[in-house]
LUMLO-403070 format. One record per residue (C-alpha): x, y, z; residue in one letter. Coordinates in steps of 0.5 Angstrom, whole numbers, padded with zeros to 4 digits, always signed. Layout:
<recs>
XYZA
...
</recs>
This chain:
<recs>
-0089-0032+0022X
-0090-0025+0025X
-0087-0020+0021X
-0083-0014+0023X
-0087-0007+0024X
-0080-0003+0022X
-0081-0008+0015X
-0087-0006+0013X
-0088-0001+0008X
-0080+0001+0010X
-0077-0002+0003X
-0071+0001+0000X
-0071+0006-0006X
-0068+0011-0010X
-0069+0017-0005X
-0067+0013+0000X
-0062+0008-0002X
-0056+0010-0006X
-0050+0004-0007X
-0044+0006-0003X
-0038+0008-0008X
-0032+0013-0008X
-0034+0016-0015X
-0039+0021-0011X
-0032+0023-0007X
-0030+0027-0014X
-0037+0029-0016X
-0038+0034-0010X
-0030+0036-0010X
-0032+0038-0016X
-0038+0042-0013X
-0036+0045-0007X
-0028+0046-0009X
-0028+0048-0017X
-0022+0052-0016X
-0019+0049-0011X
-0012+0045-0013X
-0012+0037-0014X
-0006+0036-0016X
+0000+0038-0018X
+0006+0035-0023X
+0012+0040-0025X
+0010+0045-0028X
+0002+0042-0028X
-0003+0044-0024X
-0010+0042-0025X
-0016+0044-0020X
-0022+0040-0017X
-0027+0042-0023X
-0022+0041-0029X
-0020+0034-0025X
-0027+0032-0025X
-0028+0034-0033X
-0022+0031-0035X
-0024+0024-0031X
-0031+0024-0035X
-0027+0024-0041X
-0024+0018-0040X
-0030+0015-0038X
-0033+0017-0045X
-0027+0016-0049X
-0027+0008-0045X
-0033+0006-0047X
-0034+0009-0054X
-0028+0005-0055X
-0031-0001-0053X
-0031-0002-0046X
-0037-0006-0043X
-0039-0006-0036X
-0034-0011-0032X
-0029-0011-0036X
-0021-0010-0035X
-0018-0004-0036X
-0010-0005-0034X
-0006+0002-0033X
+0002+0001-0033X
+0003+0009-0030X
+0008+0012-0025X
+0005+0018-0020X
+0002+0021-0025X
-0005+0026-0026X
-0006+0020-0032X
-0006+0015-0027X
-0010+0019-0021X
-0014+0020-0026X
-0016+0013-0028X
-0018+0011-0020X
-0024+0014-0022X
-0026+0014-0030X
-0024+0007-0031X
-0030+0005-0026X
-0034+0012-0028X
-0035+0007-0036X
-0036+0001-0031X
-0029-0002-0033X
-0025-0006-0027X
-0018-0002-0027X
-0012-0006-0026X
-0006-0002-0023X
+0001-0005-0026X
+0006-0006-0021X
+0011-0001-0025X
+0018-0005-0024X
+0015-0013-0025X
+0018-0016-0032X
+0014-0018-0039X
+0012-0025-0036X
+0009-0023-0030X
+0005-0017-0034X
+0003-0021-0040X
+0000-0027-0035X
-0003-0021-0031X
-0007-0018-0037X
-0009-0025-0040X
-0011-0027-0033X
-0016-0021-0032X
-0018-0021-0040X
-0015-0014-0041X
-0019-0009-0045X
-0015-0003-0046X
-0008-0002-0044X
-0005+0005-0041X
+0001+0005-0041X
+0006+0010-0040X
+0012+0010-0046X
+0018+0010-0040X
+0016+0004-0039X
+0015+0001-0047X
+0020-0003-0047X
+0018-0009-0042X
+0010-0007-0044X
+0013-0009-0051X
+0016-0015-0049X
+0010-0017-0045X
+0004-0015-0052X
+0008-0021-0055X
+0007-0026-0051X
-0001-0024-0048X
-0006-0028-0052X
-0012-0022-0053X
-0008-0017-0055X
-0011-0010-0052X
-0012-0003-0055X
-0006+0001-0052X
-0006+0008-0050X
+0000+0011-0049X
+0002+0016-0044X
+0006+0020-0045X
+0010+0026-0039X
+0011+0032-0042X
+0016+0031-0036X
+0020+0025-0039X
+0023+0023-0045X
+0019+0017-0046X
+0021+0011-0051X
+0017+0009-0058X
+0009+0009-0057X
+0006+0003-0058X
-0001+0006-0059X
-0005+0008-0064X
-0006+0014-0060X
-0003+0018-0054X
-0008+0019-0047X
-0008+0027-0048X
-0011+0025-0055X
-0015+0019-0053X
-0018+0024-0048X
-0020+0030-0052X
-0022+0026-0059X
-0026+0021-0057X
-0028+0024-0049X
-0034+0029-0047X
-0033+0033-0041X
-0040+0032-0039X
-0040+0025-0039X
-0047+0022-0036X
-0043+0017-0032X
-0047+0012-0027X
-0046+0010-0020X
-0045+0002-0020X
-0052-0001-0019X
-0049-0006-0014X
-0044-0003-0008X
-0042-0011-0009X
-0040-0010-0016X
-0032-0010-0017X
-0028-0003-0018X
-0021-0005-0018X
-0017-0011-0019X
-0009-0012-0015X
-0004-0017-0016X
+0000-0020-0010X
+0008-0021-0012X
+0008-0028-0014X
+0014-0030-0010X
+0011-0037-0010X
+0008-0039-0016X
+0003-0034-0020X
+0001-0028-0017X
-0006-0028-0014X
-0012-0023-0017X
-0015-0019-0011X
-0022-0017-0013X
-0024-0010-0009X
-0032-0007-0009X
-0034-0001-0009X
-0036-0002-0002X
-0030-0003+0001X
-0027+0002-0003X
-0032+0008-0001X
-0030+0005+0006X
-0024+0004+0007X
-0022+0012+0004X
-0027+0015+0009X
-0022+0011+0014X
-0016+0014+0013X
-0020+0021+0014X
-0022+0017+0020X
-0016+0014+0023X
-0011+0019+0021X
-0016+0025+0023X
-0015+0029+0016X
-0019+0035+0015X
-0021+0039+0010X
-0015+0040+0004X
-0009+0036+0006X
-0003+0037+0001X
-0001+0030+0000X
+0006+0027-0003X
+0006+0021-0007X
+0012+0018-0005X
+0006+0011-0004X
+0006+0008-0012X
-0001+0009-0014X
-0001+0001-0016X
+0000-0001-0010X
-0007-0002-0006X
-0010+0003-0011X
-0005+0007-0007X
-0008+0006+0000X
-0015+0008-0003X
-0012+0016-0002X
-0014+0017-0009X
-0021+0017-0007X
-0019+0020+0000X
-0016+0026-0003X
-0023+0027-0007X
-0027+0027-0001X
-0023+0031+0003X
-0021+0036-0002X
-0014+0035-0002X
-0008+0037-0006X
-0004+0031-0010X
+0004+0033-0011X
+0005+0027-0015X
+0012+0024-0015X
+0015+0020-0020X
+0021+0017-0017X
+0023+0017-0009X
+0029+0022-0009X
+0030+0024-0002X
+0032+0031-0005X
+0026+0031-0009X
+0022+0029-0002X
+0025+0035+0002X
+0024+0040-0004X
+0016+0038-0005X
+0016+0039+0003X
+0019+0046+0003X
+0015+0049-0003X
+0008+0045-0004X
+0008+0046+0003X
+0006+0038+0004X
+0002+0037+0010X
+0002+0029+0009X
+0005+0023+0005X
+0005+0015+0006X
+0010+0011+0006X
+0014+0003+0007X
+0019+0004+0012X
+0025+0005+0007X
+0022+0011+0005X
+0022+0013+0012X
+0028+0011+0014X
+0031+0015+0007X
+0028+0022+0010X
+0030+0021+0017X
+0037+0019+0014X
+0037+0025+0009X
+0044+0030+0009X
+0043+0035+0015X
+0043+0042+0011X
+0037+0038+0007X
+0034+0038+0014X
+0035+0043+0016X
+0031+0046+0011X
+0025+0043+0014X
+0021+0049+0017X
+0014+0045+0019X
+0010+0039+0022X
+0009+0034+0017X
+0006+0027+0018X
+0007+0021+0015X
+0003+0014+0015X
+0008+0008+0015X
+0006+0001+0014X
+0009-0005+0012X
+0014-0009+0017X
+0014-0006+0024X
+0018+0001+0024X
+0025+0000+0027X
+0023+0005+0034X
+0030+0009+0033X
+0027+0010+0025X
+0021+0013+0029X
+0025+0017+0034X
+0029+0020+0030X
+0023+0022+0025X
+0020+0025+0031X
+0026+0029+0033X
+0026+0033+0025X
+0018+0035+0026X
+0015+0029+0023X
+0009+0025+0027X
+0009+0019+0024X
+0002+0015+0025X
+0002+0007+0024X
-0001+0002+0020X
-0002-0005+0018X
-0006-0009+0013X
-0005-0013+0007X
-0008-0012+0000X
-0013-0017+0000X
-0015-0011+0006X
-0016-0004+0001X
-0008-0004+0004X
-0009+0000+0012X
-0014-0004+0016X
-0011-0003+0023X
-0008+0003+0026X
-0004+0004+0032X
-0010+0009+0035X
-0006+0014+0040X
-0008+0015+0047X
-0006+0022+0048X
-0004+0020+0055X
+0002+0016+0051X
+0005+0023+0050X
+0008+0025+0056X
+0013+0018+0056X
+0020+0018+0054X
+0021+0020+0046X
+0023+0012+0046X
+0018+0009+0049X
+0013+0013+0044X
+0017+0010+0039X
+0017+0003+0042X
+0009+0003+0043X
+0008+0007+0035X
+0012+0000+0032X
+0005-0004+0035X
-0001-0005+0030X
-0005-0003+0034X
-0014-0005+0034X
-0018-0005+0027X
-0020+0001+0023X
-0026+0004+0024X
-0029+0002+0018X
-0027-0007+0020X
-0031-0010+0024X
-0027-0015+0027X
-0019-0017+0029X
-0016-0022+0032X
-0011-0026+0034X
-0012-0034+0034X
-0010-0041+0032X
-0012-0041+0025X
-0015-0048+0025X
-0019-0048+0033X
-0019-0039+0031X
-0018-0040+0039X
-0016-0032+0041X
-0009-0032+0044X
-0008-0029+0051X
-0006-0022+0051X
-0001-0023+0054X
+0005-0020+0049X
+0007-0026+0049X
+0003-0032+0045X
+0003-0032+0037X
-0002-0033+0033X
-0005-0031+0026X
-0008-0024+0025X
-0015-0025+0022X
-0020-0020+0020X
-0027-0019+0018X
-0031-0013+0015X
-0032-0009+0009X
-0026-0007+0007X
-0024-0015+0006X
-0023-0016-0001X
-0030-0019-0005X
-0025-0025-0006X
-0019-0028-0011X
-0021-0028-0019X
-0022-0035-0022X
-0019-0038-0016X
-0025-0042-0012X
-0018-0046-0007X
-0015-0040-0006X
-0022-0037-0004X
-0024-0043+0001X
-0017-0043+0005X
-0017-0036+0006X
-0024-0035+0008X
-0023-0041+0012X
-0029-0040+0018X
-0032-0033+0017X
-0025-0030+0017X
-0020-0026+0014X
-0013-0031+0015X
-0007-0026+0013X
-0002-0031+0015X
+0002-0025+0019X
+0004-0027+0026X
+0002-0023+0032X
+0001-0023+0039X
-0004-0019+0043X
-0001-0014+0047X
-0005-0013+0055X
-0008-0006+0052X
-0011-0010+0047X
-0006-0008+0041X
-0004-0012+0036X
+0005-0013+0035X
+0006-0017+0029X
+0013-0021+0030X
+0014-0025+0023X
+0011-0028+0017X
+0009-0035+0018X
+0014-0036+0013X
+0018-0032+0016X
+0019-0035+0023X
+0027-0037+0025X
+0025-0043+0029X
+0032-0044+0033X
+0033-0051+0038X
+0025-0050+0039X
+0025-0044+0040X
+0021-0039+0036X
+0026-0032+0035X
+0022-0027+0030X
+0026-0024+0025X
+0024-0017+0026X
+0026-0017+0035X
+0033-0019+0032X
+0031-0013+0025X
+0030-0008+0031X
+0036-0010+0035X
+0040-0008+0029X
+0036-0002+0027X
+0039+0001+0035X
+0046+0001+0032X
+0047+0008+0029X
+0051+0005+0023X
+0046+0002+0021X
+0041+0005+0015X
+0037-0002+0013X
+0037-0010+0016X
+0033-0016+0014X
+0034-0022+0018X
+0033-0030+0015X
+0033-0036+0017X
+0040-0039+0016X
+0040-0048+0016X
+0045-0051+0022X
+0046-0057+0024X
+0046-0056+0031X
+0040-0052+0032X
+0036-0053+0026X
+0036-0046+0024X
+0039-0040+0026X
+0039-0032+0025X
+0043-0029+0019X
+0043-0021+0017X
+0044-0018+0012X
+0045-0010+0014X
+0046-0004+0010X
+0050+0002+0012X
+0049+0009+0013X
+0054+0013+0008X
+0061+0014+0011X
+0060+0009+0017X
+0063+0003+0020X
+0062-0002+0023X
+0065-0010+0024X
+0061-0016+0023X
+0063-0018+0031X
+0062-0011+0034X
+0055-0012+0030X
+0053-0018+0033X
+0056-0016+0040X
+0052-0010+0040X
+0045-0014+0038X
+0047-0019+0044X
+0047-0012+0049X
+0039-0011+0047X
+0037-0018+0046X
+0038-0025+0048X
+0044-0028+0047X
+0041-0034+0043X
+0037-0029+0038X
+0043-0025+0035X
+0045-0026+0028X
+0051-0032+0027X
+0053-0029+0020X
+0052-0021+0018X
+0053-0019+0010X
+0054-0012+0008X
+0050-0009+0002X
+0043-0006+0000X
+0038-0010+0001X
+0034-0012-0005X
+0026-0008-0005X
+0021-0009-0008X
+0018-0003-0012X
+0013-0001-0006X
+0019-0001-0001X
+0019-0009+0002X
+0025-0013+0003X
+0025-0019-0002X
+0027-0025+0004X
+0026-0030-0001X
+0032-0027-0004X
+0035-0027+0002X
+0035-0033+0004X
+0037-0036-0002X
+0042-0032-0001X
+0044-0034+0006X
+0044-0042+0003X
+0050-0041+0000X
+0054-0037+0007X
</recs>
């Protein structure tokens, strides 16, 4: 066997090999930008140095408390320093941070912290009364550390000590805290929603975290300080991995506790916030906003939106207040984005609604991923690009999760092949770009032929009145299944279930348009999608 003459005295050490992860993003914010804003909450304000300082005391705090390598620390927090703060002193003390979906009920916290074999609780007291429930059915009980918001009025403390306490009694400033000895080793576990069974544990490593940061820098071209607004919850995706992004390009964090669209506007015009992420109901919320709110609005904002594809009329309408919106698509098995509709500048002299039309594409992968296809998810035989075809969005590269936790069958179907299989449904447009057209669950098979419930969702979007729509699947004897809508509307407007349904089948063919339309809000998850299993059951009983 003839060996490699680049192998040969070439092997990796500590000069020259260092494993990748985003830890090293704060550790030079600190270095290059001490005095230069991190974040920004009420009457807070915190520089990059005292971030940094502050992040080493929990670290300290974590491990003299008991921490060890590997373990979990779960964190019920809203947009808040405490829960920026712990993306990075969690895995500082070598712990795994488990971020809380904030609204899930007792039941689900407590199986989450039992399955991830929780440590150490931090937990904001707004939220007491559900973690309190919750503390009496998991099976090890954790250390808990209360936050509490100079901001709020919180309820009783479950801890035997505050955050701010835990911090400044136990932390050290100067915390000699150490990289990860292996890239691979995990840096963050995130539940799925569960609507199915028991919600999923999905492990992220260093890696593909310190990756998929820089890939935001990339495909949303982030310079140098932005002044990002936190309407994206922190719990969700690690917030998209921004946490880490915000650190490596010294920007400014605006946290926001809830979603107000006043409060969204007012962020906007006196933080001078350049960037914010959102699900489309956040965008739908601030393309809606009162017309003397947005009038206010005196500079360009860009926002990233993700989740279902954004209604074209959405995207128009936030084009024509100053906002350039960017859209991206994953799941949280991939770090959250890992497509981007990459925006080919010759697209810029199109008609305001064709702009829209092809920013409501997912686009081609991330910088960071090495692959996405559309294929067959048994033959993984890649579809035509003919817009046309569906087949199943697959992904492969480093900012796919390390795997499920403790769930070896779920590992093996979702990696079945070499690949990422999502379970979206897409087809490949001729320039190459991917449209998602459903959920596979989602799809409404109507006398054999497919519709896709986001077609009919985009129809409905066209009309003025509307403000949010969701479409199901609704049983029919006739033609096994067909299209059922659910429509909220904008304040003071008006519109009938048949002018609605008419108006649908002017955009789109007749056979696609809703049969039934229910008027009402629809209900959200707390990262802003529409729960369709709600919907459909729902729809059963129309």
């Amino acid at each position: 066997m003839t060996t490699n003459q680049y192998d040969q005295g070439l092997a990796k050490n500590q000069a020259n090999f260092t494993p990748l992860s985003p830890l090293t993003f704060i550790k030079r914010a600190a270095y290059v930008y001490p005095n230069k804003p991190s974040l920004v909450y009420g009457e807070q304000r915190f520089t990059w140095k005292e971030t940094y300082q502050r992040t080493r005391q929990l670290a300290a705090a974590l491990q003299k408390n008991g921490l060890q390598k590997g373990e979990t620390v779960s964190i019920l927090g809203f947009n808040t320093p405490e829960t920026y703060e712990a993306h990075f002193g969690v895995p500082m003390a070598g712990g795994v941070l488990h971020a809380i979906n904030t609204r899930l009920d007792a039941k689900n916290i407590a199986f989450m912290m039992d399955h991830a074999n929780t440590k150490i609780l931090l937990t904001d007291t707004l939220a007491t009364p559900t973690i309190k429930a919750a503390l009496t059915l998991v099976k090890n009980k954790p250390l808990v550390i209360d936050i509490i918001d100079p901001n709020e009025t919180g309820d009783e403390a479950l801890g035997h000590i505050d955050y701010e306490a835990f911090i400044l009694q136990d932390g050290n400033p100067d915390f000699d805290w150490q990289l990860p000895t292996d890239e691979w080793d995990a840096i963050s576990l995130n539940y799925t929603s569960g609507t199915t069974g028991n919600p999923k544990g999905v492990v992220y490593h260093h890696r593909g975290a310190y990756l998929n940061a820089l890939g935001n820098i990339v495909a949303w071209e982030l310079g140098k300080h932005p002044v990002y607004l936190w309407t994206l919850p922190m719990f969700h995706c690690n917030g998209w991995c921004f946490p880490w992004t915000l650190a490596a390009v010294g920007g400014t964090s605006i946290c926001l506790r809830a979603v107000v669209v006043e409060d969204i506007y007012n962020a906007i015009i006196h933080e001078k916030v350049t960037h914010y992420c959102g699900a489309p109901i956040v965008h739908s919320m601030i393309a809606n906003a009162p017309a003397a709110l947005k009038a206010q609005k005196k500079h360009l904002v860009k926002g990233m939106i993700a989740g279902a594809p954004p209604p074209a009329a959405v995207l128009n309408e936030m084009a024509q207040n100053g906002f350039e919106i960017t859209h991206v698509y994953g799941l949280t098995e991939t770090y959250g984005p890992a497509t981007v509709c990459d925006w080919n500048n010759d697209w810029n002299e199109l008609p305001a609604d064709e702009q829209a039309e092809i920013k409501a594409a997912q686009g081609v992968t991330y910088p960071v991923s090495e692959d996405l296809i559309v294929a067959h998810p048994e033959t993984l035989e890649q579809v035509p690009w003919d817009g046309e075809t569906m087949g199943e969005v697959l992904f492969r590269g480093n900012n796919t999760m390390k795997g499920y936790l403790k769930n070896p069958s779920a590992n093996e179907k979702a990696f079945a092949g070499g690949w990422f299989h999502s379970g979206d449904l897409a087809v490949t447009l001729p320039n190459g770009y991917i449209q998602l057209k459903d959920r596979s669950k989602d799809i409404i098979i109507s006398g054999g032929e497919n519709i896709s419930s986001i077609e009919v969702e985009g129809a409905l979007f066209k009309h003025p009145a509307v403000m949010d729509a969701a479409v199901v699947a609704k049983a029919d004897e006739k033609w096994g299944e067909t299209p059922c809508a659910f429509v909220a509307l904008k304040e003071g407007a008006t519109v009938t279930e048949k002018e609605l349904i008419d108006f649908v089948r002017s955009e789109i063919a007749r056979f696609k348009a809703p049969r039934h339309i229910i008027f009402g809000d629809l209900p959200k998850t707390s990262t802003g999608k529409t729960q369709k299993f709600v919907l459909r059951e729902k729809a059963k009983s129309i």
